[in-house]
N, CA, C and O atoms as a GROMACS GRO file, in nm:
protein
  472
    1UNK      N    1  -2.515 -19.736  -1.169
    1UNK     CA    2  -2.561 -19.844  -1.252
    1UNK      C    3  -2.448 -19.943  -1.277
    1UNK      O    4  -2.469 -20.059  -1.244
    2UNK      N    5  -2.344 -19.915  -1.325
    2UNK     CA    6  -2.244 -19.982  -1.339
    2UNK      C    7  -2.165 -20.004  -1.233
    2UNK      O    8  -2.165 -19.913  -1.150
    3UNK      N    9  -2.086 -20.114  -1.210
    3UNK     CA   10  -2.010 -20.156  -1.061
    3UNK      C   11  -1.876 -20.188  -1.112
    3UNK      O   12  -1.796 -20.219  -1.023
    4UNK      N   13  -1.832 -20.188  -1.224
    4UNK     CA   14  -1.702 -20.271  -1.275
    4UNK      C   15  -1.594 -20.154  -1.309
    4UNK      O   16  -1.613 -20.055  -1.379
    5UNK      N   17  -1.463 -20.197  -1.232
    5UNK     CA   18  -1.384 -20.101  -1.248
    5UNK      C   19  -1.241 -20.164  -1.279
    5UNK      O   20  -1.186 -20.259  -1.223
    6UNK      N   21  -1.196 -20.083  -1.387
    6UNK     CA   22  -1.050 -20.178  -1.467
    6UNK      C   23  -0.973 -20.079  -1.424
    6UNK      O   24  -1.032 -19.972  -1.413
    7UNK      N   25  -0.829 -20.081  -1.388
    7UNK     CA   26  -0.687 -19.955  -1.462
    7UNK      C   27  -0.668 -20.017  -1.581
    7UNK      O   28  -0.675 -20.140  -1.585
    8UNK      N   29  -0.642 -19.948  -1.689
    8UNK     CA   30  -0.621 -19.930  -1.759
    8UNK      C   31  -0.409 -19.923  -1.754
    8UNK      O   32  -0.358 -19.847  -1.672
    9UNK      N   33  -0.345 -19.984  -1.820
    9UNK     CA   34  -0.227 -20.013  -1.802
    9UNK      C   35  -0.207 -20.073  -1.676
    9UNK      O   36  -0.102 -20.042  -1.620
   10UNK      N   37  -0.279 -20.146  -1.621
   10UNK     CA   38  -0.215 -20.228  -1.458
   10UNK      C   39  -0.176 -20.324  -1.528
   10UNK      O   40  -0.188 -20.356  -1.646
   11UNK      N   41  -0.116 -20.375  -1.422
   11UNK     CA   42  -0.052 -20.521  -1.414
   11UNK      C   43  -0.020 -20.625  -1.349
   11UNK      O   44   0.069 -20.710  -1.352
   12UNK      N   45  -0.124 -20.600  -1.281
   12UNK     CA   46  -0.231 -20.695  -1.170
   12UNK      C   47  -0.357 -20.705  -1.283
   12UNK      O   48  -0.398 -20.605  -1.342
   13UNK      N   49  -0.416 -20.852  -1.306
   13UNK     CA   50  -0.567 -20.871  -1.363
   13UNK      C   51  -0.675 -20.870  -1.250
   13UNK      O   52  -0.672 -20.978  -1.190
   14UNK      N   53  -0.754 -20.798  -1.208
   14UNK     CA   54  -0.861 -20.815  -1.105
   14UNK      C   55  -0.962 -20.885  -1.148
   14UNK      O   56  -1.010 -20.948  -1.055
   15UNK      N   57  -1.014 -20.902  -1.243
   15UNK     CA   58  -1.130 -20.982  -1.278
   15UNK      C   59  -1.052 -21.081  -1.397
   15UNK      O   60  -0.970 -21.034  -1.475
   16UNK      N   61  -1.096 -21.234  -1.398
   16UNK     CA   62  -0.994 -21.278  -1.515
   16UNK      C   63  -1.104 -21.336  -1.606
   16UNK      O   64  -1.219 -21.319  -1.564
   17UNK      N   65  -1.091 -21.398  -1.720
   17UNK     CA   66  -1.122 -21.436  -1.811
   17UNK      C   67  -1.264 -21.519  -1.824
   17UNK      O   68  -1.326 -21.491  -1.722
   18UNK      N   69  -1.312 -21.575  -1.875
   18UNK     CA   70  -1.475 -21.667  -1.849
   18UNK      C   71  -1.521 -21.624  -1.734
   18UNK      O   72  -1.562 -21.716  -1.664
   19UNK      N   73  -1.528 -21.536  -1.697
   19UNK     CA   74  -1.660 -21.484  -1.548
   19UNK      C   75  -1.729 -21.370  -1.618
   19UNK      O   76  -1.680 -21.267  -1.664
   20UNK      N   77  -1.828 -21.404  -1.617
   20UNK     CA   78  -1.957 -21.314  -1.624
   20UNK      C   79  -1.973 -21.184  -1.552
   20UNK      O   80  -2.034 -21.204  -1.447
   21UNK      N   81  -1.937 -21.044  -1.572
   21UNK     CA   82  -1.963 -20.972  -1.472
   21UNK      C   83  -2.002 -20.862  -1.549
   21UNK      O   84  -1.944 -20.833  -1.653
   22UNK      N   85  -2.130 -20.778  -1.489
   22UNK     CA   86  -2.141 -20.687  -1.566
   22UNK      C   87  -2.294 -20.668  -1.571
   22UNK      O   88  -2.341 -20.782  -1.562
   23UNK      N   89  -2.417 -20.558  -1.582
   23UNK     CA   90  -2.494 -20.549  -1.589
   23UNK      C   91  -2.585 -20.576  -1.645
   23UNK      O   92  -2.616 -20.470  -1.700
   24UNK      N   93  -2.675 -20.670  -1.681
   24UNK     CA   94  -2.730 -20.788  -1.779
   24UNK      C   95  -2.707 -20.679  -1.925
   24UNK      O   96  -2.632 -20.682  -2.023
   25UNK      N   97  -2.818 -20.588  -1.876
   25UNK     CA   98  -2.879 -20.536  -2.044
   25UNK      C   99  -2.758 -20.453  -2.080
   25UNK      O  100  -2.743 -20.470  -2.201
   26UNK      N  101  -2.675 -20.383  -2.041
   26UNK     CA  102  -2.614 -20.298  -2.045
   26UNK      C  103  -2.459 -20.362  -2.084
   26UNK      O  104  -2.391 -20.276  -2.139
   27UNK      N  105  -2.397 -20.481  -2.067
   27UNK     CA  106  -2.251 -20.557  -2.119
   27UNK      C  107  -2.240 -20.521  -2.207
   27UNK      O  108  -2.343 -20.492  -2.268
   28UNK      N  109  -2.137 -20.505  -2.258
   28UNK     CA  110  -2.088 -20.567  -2.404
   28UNK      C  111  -2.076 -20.666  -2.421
   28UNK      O  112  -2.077 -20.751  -2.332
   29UNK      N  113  -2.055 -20.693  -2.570
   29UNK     CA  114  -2.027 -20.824  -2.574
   29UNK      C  115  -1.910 -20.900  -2.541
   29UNK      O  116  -1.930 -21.020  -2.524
   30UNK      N  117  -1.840 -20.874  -2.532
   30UNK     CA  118  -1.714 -20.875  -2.486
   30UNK      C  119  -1.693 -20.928  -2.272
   30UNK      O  120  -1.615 -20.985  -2.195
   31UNK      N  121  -1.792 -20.875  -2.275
   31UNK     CA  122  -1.864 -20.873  -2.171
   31UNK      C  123  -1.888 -21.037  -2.168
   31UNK      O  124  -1.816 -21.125  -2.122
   32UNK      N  125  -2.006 -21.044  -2.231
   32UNK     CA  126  -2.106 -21.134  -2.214
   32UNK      C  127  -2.085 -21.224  -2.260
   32UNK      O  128  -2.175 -21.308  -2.259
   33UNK      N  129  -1.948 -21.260  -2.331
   33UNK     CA  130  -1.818 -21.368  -2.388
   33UNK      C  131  -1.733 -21.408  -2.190
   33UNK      O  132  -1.701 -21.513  -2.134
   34UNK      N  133  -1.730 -21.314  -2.166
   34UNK     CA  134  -1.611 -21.345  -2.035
   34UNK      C  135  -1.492 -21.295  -2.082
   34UNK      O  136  -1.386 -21.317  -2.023
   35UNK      N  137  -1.501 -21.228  -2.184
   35UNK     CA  138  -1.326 -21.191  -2.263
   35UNK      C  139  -1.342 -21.090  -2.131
   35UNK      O  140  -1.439 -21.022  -2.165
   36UNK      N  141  -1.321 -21.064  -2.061
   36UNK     CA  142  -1.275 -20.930  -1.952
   36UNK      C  143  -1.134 -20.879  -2.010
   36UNK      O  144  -1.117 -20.760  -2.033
   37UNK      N  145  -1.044 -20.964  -2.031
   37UNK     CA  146  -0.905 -20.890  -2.043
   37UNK      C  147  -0.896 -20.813  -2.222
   37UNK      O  148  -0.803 -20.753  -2.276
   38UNK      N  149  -1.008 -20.843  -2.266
   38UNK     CA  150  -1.048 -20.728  -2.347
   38UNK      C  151  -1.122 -20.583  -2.329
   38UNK      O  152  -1.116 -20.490  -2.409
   39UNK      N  153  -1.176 -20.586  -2.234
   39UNK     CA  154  -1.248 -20.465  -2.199
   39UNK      C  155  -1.178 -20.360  -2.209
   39UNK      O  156  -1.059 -20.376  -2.180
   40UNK      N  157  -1.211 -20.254  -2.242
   40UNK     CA  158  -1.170 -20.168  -2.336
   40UNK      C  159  -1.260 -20.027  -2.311
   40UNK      O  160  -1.366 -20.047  -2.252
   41UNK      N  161  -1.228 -19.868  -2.353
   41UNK     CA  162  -1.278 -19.800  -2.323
   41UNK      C  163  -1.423 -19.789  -2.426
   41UNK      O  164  -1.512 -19.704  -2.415
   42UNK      N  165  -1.415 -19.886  -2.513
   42UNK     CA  166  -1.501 -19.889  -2.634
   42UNK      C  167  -1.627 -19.998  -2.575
   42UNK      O  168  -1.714 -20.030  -2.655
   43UNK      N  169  -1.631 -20.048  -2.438
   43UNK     CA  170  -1.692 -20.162  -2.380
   43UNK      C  171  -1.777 -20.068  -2.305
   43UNK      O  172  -1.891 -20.102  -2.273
   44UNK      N  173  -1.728 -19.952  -2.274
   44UNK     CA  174  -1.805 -19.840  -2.160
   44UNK      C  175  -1.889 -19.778  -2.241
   44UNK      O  176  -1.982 -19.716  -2.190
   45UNK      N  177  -1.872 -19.783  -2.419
   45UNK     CA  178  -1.940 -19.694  -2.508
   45UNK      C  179  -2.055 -19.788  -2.558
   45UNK      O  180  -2.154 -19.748  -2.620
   46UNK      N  181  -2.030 -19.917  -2.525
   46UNK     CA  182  -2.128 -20.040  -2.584
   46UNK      C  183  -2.239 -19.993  -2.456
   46UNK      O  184  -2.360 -20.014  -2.462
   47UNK      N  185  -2.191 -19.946  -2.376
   47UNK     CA  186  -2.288 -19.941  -2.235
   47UNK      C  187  -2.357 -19.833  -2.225
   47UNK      O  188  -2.469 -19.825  -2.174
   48UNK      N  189  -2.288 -19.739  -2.276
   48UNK     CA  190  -2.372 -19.563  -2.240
   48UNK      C  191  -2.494 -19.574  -2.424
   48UNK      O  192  -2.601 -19.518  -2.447
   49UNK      N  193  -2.411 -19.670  -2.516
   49UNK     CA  194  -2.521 -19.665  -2.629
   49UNK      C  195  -2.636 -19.754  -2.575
   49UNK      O  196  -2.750 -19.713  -2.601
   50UNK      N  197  -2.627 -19.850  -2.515
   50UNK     CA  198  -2.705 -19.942  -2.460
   50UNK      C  199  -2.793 -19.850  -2.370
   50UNK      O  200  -2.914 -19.863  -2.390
   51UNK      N  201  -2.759 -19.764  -2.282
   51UNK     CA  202  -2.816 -19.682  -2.178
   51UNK      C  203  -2.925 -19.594  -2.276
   51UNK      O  204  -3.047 -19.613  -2.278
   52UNK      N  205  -2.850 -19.496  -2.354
   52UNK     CA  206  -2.893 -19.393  -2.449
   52UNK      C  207  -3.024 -19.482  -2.564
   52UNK      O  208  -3.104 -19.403  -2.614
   53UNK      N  209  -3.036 -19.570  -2.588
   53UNK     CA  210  -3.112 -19.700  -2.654
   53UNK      C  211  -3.242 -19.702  -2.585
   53UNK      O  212  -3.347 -19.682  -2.645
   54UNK      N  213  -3.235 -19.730  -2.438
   54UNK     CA  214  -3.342 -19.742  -2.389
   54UNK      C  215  -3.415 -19.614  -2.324
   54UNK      O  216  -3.535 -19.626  -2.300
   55UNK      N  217  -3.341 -19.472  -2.287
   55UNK     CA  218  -3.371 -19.421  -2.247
   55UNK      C  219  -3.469 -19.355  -2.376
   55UNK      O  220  -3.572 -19.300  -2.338
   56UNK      N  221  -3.454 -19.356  -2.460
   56UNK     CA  222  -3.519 -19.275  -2.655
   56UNK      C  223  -3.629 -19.444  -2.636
   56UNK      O  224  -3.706 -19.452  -2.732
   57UNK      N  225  -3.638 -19.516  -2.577
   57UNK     CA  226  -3.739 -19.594  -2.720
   57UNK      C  227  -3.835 -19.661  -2.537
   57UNK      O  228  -3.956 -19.683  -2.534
   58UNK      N  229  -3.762 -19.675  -2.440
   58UNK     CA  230  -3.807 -19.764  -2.296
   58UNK      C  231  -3.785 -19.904  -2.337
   58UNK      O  232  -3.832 -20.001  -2.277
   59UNK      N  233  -3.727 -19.909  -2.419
   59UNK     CA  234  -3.656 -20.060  -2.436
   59UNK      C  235  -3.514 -20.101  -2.414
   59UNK      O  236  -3.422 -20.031  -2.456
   60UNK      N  237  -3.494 -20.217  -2.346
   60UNK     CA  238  -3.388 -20.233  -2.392
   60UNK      C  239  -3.374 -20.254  -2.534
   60UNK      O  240  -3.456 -20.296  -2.616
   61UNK      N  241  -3.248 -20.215  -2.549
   61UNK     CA  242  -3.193 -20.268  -2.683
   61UNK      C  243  -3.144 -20.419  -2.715
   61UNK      O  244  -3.120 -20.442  -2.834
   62UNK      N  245  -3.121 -20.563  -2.586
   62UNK     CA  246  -3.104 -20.614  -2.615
   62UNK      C  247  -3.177 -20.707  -2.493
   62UNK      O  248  -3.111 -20.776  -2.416
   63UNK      N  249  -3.323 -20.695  -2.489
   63UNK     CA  250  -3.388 -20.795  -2.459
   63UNK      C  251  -3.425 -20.920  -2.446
   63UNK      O  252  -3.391 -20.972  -2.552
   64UNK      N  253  -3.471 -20.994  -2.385
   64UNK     CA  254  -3.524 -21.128  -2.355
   64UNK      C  255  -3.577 -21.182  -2.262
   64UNK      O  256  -3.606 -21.104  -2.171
   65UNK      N  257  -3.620 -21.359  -2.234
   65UNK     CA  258  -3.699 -21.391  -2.138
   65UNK      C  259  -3.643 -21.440  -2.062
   65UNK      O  260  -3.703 -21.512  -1.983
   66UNK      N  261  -3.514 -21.424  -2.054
   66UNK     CA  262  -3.398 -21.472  -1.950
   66UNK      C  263  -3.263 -21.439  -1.948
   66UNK      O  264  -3.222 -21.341  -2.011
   67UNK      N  265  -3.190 -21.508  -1.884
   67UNK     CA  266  -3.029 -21.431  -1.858
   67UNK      C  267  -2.952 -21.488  -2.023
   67UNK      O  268  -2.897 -21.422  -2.112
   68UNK      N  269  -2.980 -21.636  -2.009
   68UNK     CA  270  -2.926 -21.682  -2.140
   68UNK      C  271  -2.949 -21.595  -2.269
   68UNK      O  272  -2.857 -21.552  -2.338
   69UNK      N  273  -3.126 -21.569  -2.301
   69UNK     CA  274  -3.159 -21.456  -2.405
   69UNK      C  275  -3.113 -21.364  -2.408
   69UNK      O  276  -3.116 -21.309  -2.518
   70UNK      N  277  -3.057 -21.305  -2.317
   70UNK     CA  278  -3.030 -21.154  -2.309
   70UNK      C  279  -2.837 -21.173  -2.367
   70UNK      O  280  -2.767 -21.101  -2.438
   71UNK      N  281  -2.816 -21.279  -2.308
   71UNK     CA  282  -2.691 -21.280  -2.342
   71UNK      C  283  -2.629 -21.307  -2.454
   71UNK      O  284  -2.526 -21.256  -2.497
   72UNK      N  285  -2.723 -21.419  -2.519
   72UNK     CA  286  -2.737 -21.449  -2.643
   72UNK      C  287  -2.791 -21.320  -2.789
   72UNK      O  288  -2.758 -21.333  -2.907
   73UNK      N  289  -2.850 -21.242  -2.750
   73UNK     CA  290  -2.896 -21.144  -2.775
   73UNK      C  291  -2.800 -21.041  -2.821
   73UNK      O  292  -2.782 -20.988  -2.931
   74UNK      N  293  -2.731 -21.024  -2.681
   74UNK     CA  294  -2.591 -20.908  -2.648
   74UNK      C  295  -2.475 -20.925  -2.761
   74UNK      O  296  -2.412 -20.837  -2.819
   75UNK      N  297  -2.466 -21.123  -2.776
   75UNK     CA  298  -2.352 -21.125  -2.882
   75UNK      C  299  -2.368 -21.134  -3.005
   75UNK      O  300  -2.291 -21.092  -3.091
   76UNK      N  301  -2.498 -21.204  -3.024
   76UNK     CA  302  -2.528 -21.221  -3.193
   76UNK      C  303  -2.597 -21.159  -3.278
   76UNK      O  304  -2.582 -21.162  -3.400
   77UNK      N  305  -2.735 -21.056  -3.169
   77UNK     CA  306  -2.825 -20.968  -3.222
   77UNK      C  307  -2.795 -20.849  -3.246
   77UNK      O  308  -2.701 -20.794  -3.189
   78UNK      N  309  -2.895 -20.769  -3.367
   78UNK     CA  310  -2.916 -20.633  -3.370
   78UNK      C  311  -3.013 -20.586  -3.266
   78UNK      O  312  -3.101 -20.665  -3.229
   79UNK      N  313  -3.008 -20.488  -3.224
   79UNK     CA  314  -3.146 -20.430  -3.188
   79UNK      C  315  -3.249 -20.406  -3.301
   79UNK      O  316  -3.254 -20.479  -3.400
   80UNK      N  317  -3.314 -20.321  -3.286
   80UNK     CA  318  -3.429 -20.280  -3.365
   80UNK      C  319  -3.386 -20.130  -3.420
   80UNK      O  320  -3.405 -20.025  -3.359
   81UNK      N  321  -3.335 -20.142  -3.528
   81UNK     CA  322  -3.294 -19.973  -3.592
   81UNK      C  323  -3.408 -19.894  -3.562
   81UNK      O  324  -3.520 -19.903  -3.613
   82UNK      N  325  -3.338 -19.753  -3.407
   82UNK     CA  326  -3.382 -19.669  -3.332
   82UNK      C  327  -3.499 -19.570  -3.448
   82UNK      O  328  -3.598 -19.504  -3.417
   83UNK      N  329  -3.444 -19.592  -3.575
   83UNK     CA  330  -3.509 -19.516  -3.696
   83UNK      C  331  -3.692 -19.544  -3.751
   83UNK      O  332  -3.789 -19.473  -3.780
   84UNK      N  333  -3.656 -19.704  -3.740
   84UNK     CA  334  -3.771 -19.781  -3.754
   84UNK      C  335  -3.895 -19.761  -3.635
   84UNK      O  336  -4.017 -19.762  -3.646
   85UNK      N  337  -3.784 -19.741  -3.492
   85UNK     CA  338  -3.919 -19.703  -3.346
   85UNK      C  339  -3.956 -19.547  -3.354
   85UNK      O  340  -4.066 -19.507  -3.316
   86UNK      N  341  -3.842 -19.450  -3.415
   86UNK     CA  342  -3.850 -19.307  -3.375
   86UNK      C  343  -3.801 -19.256  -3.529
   86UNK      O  344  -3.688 -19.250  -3.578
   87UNK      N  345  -3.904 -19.230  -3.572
   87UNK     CA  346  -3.892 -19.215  -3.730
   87UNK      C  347  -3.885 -19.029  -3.705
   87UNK      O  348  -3.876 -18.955  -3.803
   88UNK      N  349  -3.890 -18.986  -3.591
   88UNK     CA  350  -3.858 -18.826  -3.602
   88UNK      C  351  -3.677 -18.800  -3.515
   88UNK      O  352  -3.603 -18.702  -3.530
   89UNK      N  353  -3.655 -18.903  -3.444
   89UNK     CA  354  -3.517 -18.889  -3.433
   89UNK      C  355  -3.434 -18.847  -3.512
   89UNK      O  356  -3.449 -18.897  -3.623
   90UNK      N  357  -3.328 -18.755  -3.503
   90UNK     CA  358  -3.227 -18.726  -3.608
   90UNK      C  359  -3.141 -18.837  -3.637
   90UNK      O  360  -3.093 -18.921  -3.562
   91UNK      N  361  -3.128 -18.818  -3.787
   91UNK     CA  362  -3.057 -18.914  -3.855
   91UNK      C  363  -2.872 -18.967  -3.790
   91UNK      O  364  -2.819 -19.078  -3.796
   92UNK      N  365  -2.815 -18.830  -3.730
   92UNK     CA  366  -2.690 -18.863  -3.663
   92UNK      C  367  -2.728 -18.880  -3.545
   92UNK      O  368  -2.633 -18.953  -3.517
   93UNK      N  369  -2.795 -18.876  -3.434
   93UNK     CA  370  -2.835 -18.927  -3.320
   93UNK      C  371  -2.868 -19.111  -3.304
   93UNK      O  372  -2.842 -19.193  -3.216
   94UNK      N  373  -2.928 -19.117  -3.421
   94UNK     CA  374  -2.983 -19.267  -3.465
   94UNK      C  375  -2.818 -19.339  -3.508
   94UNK      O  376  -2.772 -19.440  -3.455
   95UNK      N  377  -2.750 -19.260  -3.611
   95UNK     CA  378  -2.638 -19.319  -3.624
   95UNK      C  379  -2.537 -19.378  -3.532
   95UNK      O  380  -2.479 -19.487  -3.541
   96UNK      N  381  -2.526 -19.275  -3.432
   96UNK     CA  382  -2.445 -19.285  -3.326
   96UNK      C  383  -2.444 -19.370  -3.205
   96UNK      O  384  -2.361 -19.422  -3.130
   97UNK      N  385  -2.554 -19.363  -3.216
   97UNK     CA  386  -2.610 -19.470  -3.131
   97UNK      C  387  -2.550 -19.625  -3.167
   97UNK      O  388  -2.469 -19.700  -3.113
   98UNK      N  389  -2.652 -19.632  -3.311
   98UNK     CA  390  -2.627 -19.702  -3.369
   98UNK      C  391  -2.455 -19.805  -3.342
   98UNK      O  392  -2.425 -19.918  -3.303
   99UNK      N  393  -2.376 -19.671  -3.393
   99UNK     CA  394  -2.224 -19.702  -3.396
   99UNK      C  395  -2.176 -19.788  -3.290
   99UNK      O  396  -2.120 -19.897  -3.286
  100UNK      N  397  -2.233 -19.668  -3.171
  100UNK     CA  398  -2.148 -19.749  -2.995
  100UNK      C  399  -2.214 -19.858  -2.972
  100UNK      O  400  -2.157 -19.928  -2.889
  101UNK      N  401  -2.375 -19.928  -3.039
  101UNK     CA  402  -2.369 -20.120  -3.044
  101UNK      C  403  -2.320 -20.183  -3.115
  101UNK      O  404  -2.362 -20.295  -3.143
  102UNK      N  405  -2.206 -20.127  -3.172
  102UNK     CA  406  -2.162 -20.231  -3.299
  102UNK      C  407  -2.112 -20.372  -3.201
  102UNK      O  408  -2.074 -20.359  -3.084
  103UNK      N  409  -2.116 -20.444  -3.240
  103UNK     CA  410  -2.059 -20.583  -3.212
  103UNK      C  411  -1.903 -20.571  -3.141
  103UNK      O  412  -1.859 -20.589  -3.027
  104UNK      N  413  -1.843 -20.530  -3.275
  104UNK     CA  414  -1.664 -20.526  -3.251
  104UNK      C  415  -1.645 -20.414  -3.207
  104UNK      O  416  -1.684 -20.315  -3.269
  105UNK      N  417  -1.571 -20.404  -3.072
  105UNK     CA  418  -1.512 -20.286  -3.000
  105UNK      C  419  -1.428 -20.181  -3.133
  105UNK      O  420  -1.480 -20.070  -3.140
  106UNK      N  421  -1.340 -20.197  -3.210
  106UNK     CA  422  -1.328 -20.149  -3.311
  106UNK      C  423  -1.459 -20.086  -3.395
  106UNK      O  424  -1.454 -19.962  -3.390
  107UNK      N  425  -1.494 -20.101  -3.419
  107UNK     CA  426  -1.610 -20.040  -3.494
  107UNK      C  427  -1.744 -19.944  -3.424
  107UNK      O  428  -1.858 -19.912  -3.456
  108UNK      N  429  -1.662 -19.926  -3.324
  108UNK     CA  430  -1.734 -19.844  -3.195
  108UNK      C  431  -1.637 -19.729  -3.209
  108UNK      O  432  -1.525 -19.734  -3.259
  109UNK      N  433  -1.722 -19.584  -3.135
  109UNK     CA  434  -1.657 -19.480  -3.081
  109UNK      C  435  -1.529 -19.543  -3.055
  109UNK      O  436  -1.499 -19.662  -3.058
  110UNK      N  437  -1.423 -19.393  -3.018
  110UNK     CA  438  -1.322 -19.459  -2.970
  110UNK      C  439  -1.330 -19.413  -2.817
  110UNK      O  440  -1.240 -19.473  -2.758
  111UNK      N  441  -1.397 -19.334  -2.733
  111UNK     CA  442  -1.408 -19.317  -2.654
  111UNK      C  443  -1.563 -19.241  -2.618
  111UNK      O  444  -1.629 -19.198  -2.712
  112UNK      N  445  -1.613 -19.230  -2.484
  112UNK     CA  446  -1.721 -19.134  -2.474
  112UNK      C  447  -1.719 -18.996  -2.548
  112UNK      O  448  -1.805 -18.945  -2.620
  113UNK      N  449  -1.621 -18.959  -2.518
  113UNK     CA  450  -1.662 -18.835  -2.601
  113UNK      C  451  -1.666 -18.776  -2.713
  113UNK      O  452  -1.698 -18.663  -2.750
  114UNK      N  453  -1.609 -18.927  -2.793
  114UNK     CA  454  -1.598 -18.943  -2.955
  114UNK      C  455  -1.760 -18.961  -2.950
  114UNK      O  456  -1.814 -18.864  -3.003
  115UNK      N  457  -1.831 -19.035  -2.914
  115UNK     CA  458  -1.913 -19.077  -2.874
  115UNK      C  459  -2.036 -18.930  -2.870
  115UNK      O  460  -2.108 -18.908  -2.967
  116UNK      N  461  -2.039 -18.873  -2.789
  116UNK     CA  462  -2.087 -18.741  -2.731
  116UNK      C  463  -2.099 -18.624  -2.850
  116UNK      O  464  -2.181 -18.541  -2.889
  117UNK      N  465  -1.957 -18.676  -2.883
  117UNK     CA  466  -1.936 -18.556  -3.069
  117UNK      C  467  -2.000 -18.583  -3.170
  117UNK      O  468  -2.040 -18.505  -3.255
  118UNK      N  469  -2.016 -18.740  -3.164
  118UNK     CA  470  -2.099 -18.777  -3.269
  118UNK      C  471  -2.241 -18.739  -3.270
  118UNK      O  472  -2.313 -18.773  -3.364
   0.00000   0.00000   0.00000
């Protein structure tokens, strides 16, 4: 599903700044800004919550009727609290989720398997 691949401490930039790259529904926002030289292991957790989102409800989590909506969507919107579609979901499953779309890479897991624990 995903095609985008960073090192982490390189020092060579392979993808640079304002380019769009990345799987519509599934970016971060960070993403869907062009910040690339922010991407972050917390950008992979915006993606597996994004994944985990639609696989519990068959929605995306950050829908629309075009590339612009979706993108627009990705940076400024909530989804639809997973609680409100799946009112028998567990309350930390819903949370967690929740967490890895936060907006700010900070306020996300700090990694998948922070992620996974939650």
């Amino acid at each position: 599903m995903f095609g985008i691949s960073k090192f982490l401490n390189a020092t060579t930039q392979f993808t640079t700044d304002w380019v769009v790259v990345g799987s519509l529904h599934y970016m971060s926002p960070e993403q869907a800004l062009g910040e690339n030289s922010q991407l972050s292991p917390q950008s992979d957790v915006f993606s597996l919550g994004s994944m985990a989102y639609q696989m519990l409800t068959g929605k995306h989590a950050f829908g629309g009727d075009g590339v612009g909506q979706v993108l627009a969507r990705l940076v400024y919107a909530s989804p639809k609290p997973l609680k409100q579609l799946l009112p028998d979901l567990p309350t930390g499953a819903a949370r967690a989720i929740e967490k890895a779309l936060e907006k700010q890479p900070e306020n996300r897991h700090a990694s998948a398997m922070a992620f996974s624990e939650a």
